[in-house]
C-alpha positions in Angstrom: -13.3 20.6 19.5 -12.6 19.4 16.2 -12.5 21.3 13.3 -15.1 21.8 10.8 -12.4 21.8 8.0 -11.6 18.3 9.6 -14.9 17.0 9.3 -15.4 18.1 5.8 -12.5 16.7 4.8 -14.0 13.2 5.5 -17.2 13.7 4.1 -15.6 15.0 0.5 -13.1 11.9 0.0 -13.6 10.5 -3.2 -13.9 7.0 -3.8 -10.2 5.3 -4.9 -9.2 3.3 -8.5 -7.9 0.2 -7.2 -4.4 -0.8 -7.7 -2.7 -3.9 -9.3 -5.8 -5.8 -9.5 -6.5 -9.3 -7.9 -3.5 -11.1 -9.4 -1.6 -8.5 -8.7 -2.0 -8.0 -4.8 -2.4 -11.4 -4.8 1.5 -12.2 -6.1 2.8 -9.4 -3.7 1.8 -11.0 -1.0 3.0 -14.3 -2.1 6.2 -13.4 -3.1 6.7 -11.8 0.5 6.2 -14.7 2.4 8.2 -16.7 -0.2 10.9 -14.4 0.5 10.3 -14.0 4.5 9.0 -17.0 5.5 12.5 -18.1 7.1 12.7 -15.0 9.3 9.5 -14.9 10.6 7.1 -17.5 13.0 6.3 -20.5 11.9 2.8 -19.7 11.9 3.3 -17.4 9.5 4.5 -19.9 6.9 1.9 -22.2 7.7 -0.7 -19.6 6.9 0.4 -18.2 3.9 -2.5 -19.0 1.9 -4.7 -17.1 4.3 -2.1 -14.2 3.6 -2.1 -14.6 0.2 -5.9 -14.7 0.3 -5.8 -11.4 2.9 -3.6 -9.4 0.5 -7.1 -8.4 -1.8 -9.3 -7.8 1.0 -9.8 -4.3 1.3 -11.1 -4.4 -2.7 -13.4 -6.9 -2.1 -15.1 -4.5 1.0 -16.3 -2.9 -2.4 -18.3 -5.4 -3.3 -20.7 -3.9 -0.4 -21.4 -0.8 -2.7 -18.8 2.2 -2.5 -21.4 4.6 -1.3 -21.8 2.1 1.9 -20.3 3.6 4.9 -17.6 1.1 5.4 -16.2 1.9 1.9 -16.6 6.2 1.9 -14.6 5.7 5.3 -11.7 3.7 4.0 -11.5 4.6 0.0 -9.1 7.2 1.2 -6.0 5.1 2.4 -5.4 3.3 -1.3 -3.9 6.5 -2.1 -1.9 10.0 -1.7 -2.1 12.8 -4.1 1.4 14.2 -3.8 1.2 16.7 -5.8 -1.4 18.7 -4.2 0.7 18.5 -1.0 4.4 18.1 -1.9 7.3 16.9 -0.5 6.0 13.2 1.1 8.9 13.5 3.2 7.2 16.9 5.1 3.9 14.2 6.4 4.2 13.9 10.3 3.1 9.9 11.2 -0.2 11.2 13.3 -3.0 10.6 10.6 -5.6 13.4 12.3 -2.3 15.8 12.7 -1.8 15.4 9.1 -5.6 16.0 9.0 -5.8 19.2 10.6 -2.6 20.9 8.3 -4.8 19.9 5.6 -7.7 21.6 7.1 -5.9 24.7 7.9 -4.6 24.8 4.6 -8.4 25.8 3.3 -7.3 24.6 0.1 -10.0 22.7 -1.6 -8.5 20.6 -3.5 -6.8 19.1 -0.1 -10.2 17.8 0.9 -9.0 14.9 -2.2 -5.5 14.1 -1.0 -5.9 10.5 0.5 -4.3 9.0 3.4 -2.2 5.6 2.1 1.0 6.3 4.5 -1.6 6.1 7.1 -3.0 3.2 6.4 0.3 1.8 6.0 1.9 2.8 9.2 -1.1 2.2 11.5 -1.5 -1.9 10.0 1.8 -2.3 10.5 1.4 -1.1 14.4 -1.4 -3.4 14.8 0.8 -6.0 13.5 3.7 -5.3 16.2 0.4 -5.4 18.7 -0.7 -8.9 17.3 2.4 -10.4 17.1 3.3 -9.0 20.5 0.2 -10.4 22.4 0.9 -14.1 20.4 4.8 -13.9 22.4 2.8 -13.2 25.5 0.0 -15.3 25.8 -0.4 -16.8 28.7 -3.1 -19.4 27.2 -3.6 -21.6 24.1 -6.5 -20.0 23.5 -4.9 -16.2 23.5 -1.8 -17.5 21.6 -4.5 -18.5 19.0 -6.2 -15.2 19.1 -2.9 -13.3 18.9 -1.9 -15.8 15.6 -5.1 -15.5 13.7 -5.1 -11.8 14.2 -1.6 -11.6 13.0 -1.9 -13.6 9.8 -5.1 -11.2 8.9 -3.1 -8.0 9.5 -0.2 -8.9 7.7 -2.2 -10.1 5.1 -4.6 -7.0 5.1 -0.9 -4.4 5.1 0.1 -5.9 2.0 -2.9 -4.2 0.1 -1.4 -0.8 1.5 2.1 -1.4 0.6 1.2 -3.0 -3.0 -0.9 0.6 -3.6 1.7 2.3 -2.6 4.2 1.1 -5.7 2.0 1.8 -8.1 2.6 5.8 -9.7 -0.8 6.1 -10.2 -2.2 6.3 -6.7 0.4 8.6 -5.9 -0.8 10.9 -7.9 -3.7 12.9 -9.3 -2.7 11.5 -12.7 -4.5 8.2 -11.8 -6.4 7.5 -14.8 -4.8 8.8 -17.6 -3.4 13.1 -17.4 -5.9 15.0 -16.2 -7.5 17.6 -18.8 -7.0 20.3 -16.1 -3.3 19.6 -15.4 -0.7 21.0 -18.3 0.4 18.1 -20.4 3.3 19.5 -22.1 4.9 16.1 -23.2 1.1 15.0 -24.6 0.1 12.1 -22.1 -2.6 10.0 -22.6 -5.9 11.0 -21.3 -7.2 7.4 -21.8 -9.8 7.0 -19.2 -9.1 2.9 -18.8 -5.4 3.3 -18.4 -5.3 2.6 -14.7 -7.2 -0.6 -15.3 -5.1 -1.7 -18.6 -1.7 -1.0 -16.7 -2.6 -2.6 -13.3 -5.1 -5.5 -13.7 -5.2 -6.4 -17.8 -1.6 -6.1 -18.8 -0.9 -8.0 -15.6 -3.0 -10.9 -16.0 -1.8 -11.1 -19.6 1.9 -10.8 -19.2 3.4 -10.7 -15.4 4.1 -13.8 -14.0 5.6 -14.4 -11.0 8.7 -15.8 -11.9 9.8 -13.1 -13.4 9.0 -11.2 -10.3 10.8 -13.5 -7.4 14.2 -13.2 -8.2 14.0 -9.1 -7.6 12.4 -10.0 -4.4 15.0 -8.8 -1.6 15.3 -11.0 1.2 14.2 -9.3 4.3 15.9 -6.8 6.4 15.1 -4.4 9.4 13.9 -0.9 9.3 15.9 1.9 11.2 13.1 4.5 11.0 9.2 2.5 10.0 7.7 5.9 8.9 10.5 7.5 7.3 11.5 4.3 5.2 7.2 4.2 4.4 7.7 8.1 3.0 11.0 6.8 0.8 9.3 4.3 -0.5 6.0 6.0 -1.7 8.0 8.7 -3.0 9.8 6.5 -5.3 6.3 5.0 -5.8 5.6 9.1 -7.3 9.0 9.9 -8.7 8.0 6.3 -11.4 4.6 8.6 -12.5 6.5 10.3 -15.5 8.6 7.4 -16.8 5.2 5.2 -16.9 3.5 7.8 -18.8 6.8 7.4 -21.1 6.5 3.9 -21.4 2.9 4.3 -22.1 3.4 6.8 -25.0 5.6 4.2 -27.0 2.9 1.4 -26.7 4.4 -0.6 -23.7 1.3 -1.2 -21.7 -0.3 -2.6 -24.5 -2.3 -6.3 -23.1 -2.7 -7.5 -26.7 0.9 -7.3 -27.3 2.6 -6.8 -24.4 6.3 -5.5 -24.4 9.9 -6.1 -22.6 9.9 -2.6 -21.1 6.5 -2.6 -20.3 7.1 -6.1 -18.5 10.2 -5.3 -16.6 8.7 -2.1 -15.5 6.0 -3.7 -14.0 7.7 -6.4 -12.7 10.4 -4.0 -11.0 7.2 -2.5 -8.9 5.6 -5.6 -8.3 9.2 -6.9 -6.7 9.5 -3.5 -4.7 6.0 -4.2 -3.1 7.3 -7.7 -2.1 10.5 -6.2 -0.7 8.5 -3.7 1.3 6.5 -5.9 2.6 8.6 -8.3 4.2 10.9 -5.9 5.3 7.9 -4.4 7.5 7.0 -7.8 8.8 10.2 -8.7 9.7 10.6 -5.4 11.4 7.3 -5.9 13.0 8.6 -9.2 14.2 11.5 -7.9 15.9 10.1 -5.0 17.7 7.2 -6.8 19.2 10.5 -8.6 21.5 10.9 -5.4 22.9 9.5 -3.5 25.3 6.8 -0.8 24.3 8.6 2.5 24.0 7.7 4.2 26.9 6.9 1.2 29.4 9.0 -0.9 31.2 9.7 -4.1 30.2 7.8 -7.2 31.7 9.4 -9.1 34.6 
């Protein structure tokens, strides 16, 4: 039977900021396949505008009202709030284990945590699945199926990854320092801070070619989940120095600011790494067989 903690915990999720903004989920995405293109199908290259396109979809299932069902059940997995569980490292990859410790916990401000390693571990399985099923068709038709459903996923994972390098949804300190939370080095408590940093400072001053050449070519993951957990933490442990930045006028749109811009920039590039690290990783282990199976004859 499931717990009523569990239960309660999906009814109380609050509904998420968004992160980077259009343009900037939009350049993540493009600067991946830029950057991966070469190791990856064909098909993938070929459909990079659909990628592109893909990589701002789960904001624009907003546009259906956040109160809809669609949107209280997914608002959760554009963030984490580490510090109201800790170490990111501790997380186990099972979403509804994870669930349960945060049930048991009977803390209520656990019922707010979010769920973005989730949503990032679980797209990228579906994109091993996809891209698994395309090797194996054994029709035009499925092959098709398989590529179509690939080039949505992929698209659709780099939302989750470009969340995930931004400090903000990593933290409780998403819009500005919380009036609860000590504030000892006087933060700013401007409420439109999340939408100056990610969306307005961004359209005005990041461009991407300023972001492609810290793109890093592609390269395999040893451990999916535990390279996810390093690179959200490093997505919390750049909370502080942003709030820095912000305190000497570097997210300023109107004037925007050579710290302020390589900061930015540096995340933005970390995103595109990310990403084409997991679907080159994705690529690769759809070859082999499914843990636990035998291989095909």
């Amino acid at each position: 039977m499931r717990s009523a903690g569990l239960c309660l915990l999906l009814l109380l999720i609050p509904a998420s900021a968004a992160a980077w903004g259009e343009k900037g989920h939009l350049m993540i995405n493009r600067l991946a396949i830029e950057s991966a293109s070469s190791k990856l199908p064909e098909f993938m290259n070929a459909a990079r505008e659909q990628i592109i396109y893909n990589g701002y979809e789960p904001d624009r299932w907003r546009e259906e009202g956040r109160t809809s069902p669609m949107n209280t059940a997914q608002a959760a997995d554009h963030f984490f709030d580490s510090e109201y569980w800790g170490t990111i490292s501790t997380i186990e990859p099972d979403r509804y284990a994870f669930m349960e410790k945060v049930a048991a916990a009977k803390k209520t401000e656990l019922v707010r945590i979010g769920y973005l390693p989730y949503a990032i571990l679980e797209n990228y399985g579906k994109l091993v699945n996809a891209f698994r099923f395309w090797r194996n068709a054994k029709t035009p038709q499925d092959r098709e199926s398989a590529r179509a459903n690939a080039v949505y996923v992929a698209g659709v994972l780099g939302h989750y990854v470009g969340d995930g390098s931004q400090p903000m949804h990593m933290s409780i300190q998403y819009n500005g320092w919380l009036d609860t939370s000590p504030n000892p080095k006087n933060y700013t408590k401007d409420r439109t801070f999340h939408n100056r940093y990610e969306a307005l400072y961004v359209n005005a001053a990041i461009d991407p070619a300023i972001v492609r050449p810290k793109v890093q070519s592609p390269s395999r993951l040893t451990n999916v989940f535990d390279s996810i957990k390093q690179y959200l933490t490093q997505g919390f442990a750049d909370l502080e120095p942003m709030y820095d930045l912000e305190k000497t006028g570097e997210f300023n749109p109107e004037q925007p600011r050579p710290k302020g811009t390589e900061f930015i920039a540096t995340q933005l590039a970390r995103a595109g790494t990310m990403l084409g690290n997991l679907w080159y990783t994705a690529w690769l282990e759809s070859a082999e067989p499914v843990p636990g199976q035998p291989p095909r004859e």
